[in-house]
Wavefront OBJ file of the C-alpha trace (Angstrom):
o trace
v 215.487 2.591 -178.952
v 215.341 5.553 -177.043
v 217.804 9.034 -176.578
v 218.492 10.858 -173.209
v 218.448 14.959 -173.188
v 219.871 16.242 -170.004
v 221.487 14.243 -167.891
v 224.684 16.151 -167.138
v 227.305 14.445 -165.229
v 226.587 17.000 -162.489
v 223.261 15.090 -161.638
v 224.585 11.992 -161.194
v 224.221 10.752 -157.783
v 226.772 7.676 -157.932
v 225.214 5.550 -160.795
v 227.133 3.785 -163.176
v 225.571 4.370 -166.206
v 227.488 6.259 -169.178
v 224.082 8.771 -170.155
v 225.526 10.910 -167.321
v 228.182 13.044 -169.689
v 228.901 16.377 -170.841
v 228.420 19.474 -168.458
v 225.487 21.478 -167.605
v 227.619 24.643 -166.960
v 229.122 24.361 -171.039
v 225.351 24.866 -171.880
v 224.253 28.085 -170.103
v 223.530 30.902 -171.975
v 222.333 33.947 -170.947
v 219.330 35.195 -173.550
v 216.681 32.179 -174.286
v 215.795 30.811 -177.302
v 213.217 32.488 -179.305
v 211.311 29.232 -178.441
v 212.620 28.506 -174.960
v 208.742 28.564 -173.410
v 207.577 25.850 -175.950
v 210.591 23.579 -174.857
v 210.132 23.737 -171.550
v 206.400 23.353 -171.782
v 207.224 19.962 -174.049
v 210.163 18.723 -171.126
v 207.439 19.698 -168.536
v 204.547 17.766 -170.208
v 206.401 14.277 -170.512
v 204.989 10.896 -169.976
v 206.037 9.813 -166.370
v 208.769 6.356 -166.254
v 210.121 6.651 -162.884
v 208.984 9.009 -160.146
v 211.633 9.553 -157.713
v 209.946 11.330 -154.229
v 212.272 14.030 -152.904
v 213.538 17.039 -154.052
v 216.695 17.825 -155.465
v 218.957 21.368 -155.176
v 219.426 23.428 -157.995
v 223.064 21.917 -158.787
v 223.957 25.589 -160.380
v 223.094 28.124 -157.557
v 222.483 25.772 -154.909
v 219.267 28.273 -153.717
v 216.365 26.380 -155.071
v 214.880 22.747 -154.320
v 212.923 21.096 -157.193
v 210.365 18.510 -156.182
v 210.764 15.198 -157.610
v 213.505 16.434 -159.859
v 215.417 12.910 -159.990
v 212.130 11.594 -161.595
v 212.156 10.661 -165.594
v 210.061 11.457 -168.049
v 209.717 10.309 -171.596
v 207.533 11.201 -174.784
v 207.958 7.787 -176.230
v 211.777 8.531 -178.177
v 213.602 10.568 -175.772
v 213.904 10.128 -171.946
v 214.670 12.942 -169.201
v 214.816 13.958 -166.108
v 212.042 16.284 -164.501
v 214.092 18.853 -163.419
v 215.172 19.701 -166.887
v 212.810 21.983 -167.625
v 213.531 23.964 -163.967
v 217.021 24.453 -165.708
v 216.105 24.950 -169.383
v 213.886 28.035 -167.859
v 216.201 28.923 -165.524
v 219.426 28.871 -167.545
v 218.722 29.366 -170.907
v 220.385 26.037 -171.740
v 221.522 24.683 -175.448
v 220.049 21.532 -175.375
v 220.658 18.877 -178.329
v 220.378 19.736 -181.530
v 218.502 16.581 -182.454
v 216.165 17.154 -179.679
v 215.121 20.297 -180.393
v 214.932 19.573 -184.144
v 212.681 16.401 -182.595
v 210.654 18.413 -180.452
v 209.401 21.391 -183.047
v 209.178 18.265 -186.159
v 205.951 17.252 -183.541
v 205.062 21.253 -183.188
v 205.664 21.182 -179.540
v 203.029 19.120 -178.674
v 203.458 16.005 -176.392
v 202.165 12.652 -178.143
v 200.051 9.985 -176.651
v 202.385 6.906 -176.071
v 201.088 3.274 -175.950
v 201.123 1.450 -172.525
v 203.498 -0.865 -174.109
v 205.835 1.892 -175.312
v 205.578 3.179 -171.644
v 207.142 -0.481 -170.083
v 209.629 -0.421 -172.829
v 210.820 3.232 -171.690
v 210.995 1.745 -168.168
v 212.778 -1.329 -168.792
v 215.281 0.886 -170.387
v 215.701 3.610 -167.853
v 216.270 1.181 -165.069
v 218.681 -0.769 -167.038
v 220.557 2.180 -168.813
v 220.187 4.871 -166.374
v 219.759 3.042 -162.958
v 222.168 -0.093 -164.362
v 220.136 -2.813 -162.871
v 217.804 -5.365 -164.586
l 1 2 3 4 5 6 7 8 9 10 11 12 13 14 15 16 17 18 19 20 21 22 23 24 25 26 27 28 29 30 31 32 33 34 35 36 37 38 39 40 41 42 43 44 45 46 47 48 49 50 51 52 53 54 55 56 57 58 59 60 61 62 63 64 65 66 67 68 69 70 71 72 73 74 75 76 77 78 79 80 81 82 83 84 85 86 87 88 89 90 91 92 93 94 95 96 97 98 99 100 101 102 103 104 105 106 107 108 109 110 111 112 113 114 115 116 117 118 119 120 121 122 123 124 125 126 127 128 129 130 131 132 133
């Protein structure tokens, strides 16, 4: 089983899936966390499922392009996109409580995840994220 952080239902570009929910905009804040750098080095350091070529707008101020934004990333239990840690940095966001509680339980540090563990986090973005099989 895996959990999504950060897919807002501003990012969605016309897929069906139901991860797509809750607002980016409800979780801006405007101080950072006192360990907003360690997140966003975790989000940033993530295993590679999908890599999506392109670059996608900053959906907040509309004044930045992030390359390969649309492209997910796991580290083995949780699955997100790349761009998340553009607006983690950039806004200050609230991300999930159990993500954050996940992500300083392993000290901020990205773990090595089996080959096998890597397909299974593919077979389950495509089919609950891109909603094909």
């Amino acid at each position: 089983m895996f959990h999504t952080v950060g897919f807002f239902r501003e990012l969605n570009s016309g897929h069906e899936s139901q991860v797509f929910e809750g607002s980016m905009h409800d979780l801006i804040c405007d101080e950072p966390s006192s360990d907003e750098e360690k997140l966003c080095s975790y989000v940033g350091g993530g295993h590679a499922v999908v890599d999506i070529m392109g670059a996608e707008v900053d959906i907040v101020s509309k004044d930045v392009y992030i390359g390969g934004g649309a492209s997910i990333l796991t580290d083995g239990i949780w699955v997100w996109r790349k761009d998340l840690s553009h607006y983690l940095r950039r806004y200050h966001l609230r991300l999930s409580g159990q993500f954050v509680d996940h992500v300083r339980d392993v000290s901020y540090t990205m773990p090595e995840i089996s080959r096998e563990r890597l397909v299974d986090a593919t077979n389950y973005v495509v089919k609950r994220i891109f909603g094909t099989s």
